[in-house]
C-alpha positions in Angstrom: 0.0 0.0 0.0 1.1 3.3 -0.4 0.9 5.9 1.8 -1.9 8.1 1.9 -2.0 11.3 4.3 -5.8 11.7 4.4 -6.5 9.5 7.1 -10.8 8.9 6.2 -9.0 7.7 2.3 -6.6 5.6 4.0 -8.7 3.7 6.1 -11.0 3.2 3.1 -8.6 1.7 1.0 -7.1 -0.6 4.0 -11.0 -1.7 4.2 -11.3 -2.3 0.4 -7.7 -4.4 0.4 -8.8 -6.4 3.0 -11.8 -7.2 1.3 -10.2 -8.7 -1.2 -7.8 -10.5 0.6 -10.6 -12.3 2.3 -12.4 -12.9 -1.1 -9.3 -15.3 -1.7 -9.1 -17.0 0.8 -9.8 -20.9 1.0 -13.5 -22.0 1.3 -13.7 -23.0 5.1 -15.8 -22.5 8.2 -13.1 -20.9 10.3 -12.6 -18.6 7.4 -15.6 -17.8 7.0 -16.4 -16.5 10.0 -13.4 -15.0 10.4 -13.3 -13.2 7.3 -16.5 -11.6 8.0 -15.2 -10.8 11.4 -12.4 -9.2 10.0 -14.4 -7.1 7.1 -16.6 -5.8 9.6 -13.3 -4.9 12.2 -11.5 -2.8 9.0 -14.7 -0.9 7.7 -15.6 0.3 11.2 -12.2 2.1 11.5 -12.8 4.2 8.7 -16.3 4.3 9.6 -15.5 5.4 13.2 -12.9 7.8 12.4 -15.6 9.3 9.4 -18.2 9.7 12.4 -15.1 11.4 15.0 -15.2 14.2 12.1 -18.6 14.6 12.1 -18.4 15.2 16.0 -21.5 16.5 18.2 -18.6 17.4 20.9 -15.0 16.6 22.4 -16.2 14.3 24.6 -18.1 12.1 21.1 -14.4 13.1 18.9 -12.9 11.5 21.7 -15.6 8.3 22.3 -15.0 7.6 18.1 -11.7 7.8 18.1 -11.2 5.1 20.6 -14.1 3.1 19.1 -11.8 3.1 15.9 -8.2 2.2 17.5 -10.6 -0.9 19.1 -11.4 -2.0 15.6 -7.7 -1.5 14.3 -7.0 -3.8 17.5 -9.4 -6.2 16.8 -8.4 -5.8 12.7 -4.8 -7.3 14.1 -6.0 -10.3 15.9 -8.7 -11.6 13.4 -6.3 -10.8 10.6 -3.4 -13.0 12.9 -5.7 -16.1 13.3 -6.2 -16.1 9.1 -2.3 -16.3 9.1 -2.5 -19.1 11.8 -5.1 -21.0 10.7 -4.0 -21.4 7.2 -1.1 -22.7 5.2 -1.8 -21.7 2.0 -2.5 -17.8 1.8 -0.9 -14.7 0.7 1.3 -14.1 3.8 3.1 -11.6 2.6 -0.2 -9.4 1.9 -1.6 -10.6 5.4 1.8 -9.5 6.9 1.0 -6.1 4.9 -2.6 -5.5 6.1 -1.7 -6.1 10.0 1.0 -3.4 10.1 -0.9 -1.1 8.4 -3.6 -1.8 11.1 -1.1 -1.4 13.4 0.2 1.7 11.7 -3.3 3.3 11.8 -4.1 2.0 15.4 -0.5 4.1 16.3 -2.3 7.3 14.0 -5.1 7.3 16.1 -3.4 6.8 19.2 -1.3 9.8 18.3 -4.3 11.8 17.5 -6.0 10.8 21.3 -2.9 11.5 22.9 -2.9 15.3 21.3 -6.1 15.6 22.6 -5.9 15.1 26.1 
């Protein structure tokens, strides 16, 4: 991926790539479930971070914000038991998709701690 600066563009493109990383993965129950587990954890980052613009207040900026570091979090581990679980995916794009879910959970970390 190459690195975008506007951070609502960015996480929708990290949600769209893990889309289709899921799409190829192999036809199982475990990946099944955990592929829509991990759709649903990328799209609500951007999702989150979209409604943490749109803020009523600090105290709602604040409450999104952390909603959408959770999701990043929860983006690593769901992403980590695909890579586990399975001997015969795209590791190299898997490895690619957790650190930029880690590099956006460090964003929006940065972005709380500025906040305080």
């Amino acid at each position: 991926m190459s690195r975008i600066y506007d951070l609502e563009e960015r996480t929708f493109q990290f949600a769209l790539a893990v889309r289709k990383f899921v799409i190829n993965l192999p036809k199982s129950i475990p990946n099944y479930e955990d592929g829509k587990q991990v759709v649903r954890s990328s799209g609500s980052i951007g999702a989150n971070y979209i409604e943490a613009n749109e803020k009523v207040g600090d105290k709602d900026l604040k409450y999104r914000l952390r909603i959408s570091r959770k999701e990043a979090k929860e983006t690593i581990y769901w992403l980590r038991l695909i890579l586990e679980g399975n001997k015969q995916i795209d590791k190299e794009e898997n490895k690619k998709l957790m650190d930029e879910a880690l590099e956006l959970r460090k964003i929006l970390s940065a972005i709380l701690n500025k906040l305080k």
